[in-house]
KOLSEDREN-579299 format. One line per field, with one value per residue (C-alpha): residue number from 1; x, y, z; residue in one letter. Coordinates in nm, 3 decimals, m for minus. Example, Ala and Ser with C-alpha at 12.3 -4.5 7.8 and 13.67 -1.06 7.14 Angstrom:
2
k <- (1, 2) .
east <- (1.230, 1.367) .
north <- (m0.450, m0.106) .
up <- (0.780, 0.714) .
r <- (A, S) .
//
This chain:
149
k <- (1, 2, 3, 4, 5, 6, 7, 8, 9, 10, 11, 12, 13, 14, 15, 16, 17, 18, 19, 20, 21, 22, 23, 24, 25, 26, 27, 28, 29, 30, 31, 32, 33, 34, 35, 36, 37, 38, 39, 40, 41, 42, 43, 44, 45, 46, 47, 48, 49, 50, 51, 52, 53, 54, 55, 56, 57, 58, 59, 60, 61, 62, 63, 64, 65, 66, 67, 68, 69, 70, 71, 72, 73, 74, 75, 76, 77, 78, 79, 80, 81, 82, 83, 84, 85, 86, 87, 88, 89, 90, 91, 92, 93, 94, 95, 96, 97, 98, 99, 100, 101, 102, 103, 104, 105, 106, 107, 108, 109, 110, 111, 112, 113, 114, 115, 116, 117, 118, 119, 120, 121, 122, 123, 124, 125, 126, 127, 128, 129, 130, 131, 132, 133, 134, 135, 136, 137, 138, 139, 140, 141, 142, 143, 144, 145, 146, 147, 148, 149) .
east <- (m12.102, m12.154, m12.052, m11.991, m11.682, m11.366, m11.042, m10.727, m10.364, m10.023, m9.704, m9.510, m9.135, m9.033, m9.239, m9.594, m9.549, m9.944, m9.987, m9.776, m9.978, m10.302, m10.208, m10.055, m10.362, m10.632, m10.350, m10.361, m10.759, m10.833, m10.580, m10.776, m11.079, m11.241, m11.398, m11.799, m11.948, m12.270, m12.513, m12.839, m13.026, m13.278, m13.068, m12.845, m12.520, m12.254, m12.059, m11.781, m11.799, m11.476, m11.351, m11.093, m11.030, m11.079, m11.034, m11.012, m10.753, m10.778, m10.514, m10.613, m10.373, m10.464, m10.287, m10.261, m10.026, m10.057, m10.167, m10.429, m10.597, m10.555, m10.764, m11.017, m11.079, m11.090, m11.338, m11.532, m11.477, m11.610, m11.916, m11.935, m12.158, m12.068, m12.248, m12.419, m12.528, m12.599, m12.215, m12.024, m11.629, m11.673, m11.315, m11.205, m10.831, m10.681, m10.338, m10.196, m9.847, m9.575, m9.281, m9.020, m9.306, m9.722, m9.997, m10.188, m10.534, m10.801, m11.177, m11.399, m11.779, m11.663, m11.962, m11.740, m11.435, m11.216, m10.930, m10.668, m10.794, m10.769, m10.407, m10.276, m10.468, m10.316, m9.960, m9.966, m10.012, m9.750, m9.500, m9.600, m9.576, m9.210, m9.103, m9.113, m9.313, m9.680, m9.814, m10.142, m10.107, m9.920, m10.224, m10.569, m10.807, m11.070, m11.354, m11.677, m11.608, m11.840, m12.021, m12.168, m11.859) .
north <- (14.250, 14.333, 14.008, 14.262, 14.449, 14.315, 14.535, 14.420, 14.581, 14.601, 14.756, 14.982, 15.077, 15.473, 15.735, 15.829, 16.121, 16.176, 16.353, 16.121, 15.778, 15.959, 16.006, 15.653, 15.542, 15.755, 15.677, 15.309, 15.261, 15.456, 15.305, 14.978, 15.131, 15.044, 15.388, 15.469, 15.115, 15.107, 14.826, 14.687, 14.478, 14.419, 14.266, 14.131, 14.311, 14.524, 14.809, 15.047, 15.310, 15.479, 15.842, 16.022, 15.847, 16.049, 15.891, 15.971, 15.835, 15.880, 15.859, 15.729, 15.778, 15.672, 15.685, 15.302, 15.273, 15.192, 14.830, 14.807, 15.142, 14.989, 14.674, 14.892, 15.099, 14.771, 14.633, 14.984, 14.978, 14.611, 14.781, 15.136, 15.074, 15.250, 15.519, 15.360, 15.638, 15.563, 15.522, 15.506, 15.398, 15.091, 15.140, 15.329, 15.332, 15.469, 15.501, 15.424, 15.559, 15.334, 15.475, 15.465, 15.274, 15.318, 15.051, 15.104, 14.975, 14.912, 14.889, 14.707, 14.666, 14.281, 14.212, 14.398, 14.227, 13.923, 13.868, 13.787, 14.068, 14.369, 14.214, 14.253, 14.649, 14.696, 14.593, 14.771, 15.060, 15.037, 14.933, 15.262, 15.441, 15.311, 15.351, 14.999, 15.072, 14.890, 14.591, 14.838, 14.875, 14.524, 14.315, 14.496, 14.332, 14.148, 14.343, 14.118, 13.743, 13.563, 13.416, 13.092, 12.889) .
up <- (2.541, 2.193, 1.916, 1.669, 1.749, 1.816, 1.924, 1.831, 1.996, 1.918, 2.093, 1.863, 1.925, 1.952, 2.000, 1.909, 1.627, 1.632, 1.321, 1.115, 1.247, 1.183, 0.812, 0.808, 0.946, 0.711, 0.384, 0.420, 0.479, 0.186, m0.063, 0.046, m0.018, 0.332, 0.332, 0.397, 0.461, 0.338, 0.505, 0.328, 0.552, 0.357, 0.067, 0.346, 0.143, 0.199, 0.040, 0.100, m0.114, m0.123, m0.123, 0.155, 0.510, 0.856, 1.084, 1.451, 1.650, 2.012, 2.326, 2.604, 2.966, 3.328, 3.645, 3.698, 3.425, 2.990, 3.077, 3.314, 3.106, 2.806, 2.882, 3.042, 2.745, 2.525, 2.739, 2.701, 2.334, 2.271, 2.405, 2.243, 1.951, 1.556, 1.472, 1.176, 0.929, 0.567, 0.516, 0.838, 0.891, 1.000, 1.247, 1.525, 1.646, 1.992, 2.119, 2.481, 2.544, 2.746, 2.807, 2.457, 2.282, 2.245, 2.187, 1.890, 1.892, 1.597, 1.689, 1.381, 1.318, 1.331, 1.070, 0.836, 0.862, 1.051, 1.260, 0.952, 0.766, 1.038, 1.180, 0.803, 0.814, 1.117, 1.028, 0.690, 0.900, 1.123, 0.878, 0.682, 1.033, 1.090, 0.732, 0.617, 0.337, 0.287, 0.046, m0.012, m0.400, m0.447, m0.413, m0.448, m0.136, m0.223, m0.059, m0.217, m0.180, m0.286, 0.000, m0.131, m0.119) .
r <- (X, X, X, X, X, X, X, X, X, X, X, X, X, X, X, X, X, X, X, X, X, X, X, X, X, X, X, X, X, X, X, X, X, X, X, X, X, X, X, X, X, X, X, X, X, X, X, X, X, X, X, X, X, X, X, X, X, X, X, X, X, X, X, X, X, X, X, X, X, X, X, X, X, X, X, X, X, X, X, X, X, X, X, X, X, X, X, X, X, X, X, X, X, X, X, X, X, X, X, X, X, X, X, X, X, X, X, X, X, X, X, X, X, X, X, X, X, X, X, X, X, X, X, X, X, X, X, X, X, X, X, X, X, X, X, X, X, X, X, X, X, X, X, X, X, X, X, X, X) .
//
């Protein structure tokens, strides 16, 4: 298993409009700024760099139900490695129908972020998915703490 990614899931009520949670999705990473993550090992720092979000969200099905493929493809995802280019997104986000609702899953370079910080990502974007509007713009995140505290 791979520490560095971590996957987390959450059911959303109604129907998956896939165009319209793809640009909730893409709107809400880049009005954070969480776009192109930069990585300098060498200097041991980080740095997103900004600009227009695209990212992929895939739907996964299977014939033993939304459950049972969902945990497999979380297992598979844990262990699917980023594509780490000069600047890369450092997320990845899949969908899993069930019935009148859908799971929506976020994948994360876990190096890049934590737990708190992805579950508040992830529920800006579904509140901006069901029309219950978004904190991005009401408090600007604080993508550089400083590390020696």
């Amino acid at each position: 298993m791979d520490p560095y990614h971590a996957v987390h899931v959450g059911q959303v009520r109604g129907a998956r409009a896939a165009a319209r949670l793809r640009t909730c999705i893409n709107t809400t990473v880049e009005k954070r700024g969480l776009t192109r993550l930069r990585l300098d090992g060498h200097r041991g720092t980080f740095q997103y760099e900004g600009g227009a979000a695209d990212c992929e969200v895939q739907t996964i099905e299977g014939p033993q139900g939304p459950f049972i493929t969902l945990v497999a493809e979380i297992q598979r995802q844990l262990n699917l490695p980023f594509t780490q280019t000069e600047c890369f997104s450092p997320f990845r986000f899949l969908t899993a129908p069930a019935g009148d609702s859908f799971f929506l899953g976020l994948v994360y370079f876990h190096a890049a972020a934590d737990a708190d910080s992805v579950v508040l990502l992830l529920q800006d974007m579904v509140n901006l998915y069901l029309g219950e509007g978004t904190s991005v713009g009401k408090d600007p995140p604080h993508l550089y703490p400083d590390s020696r505290a």
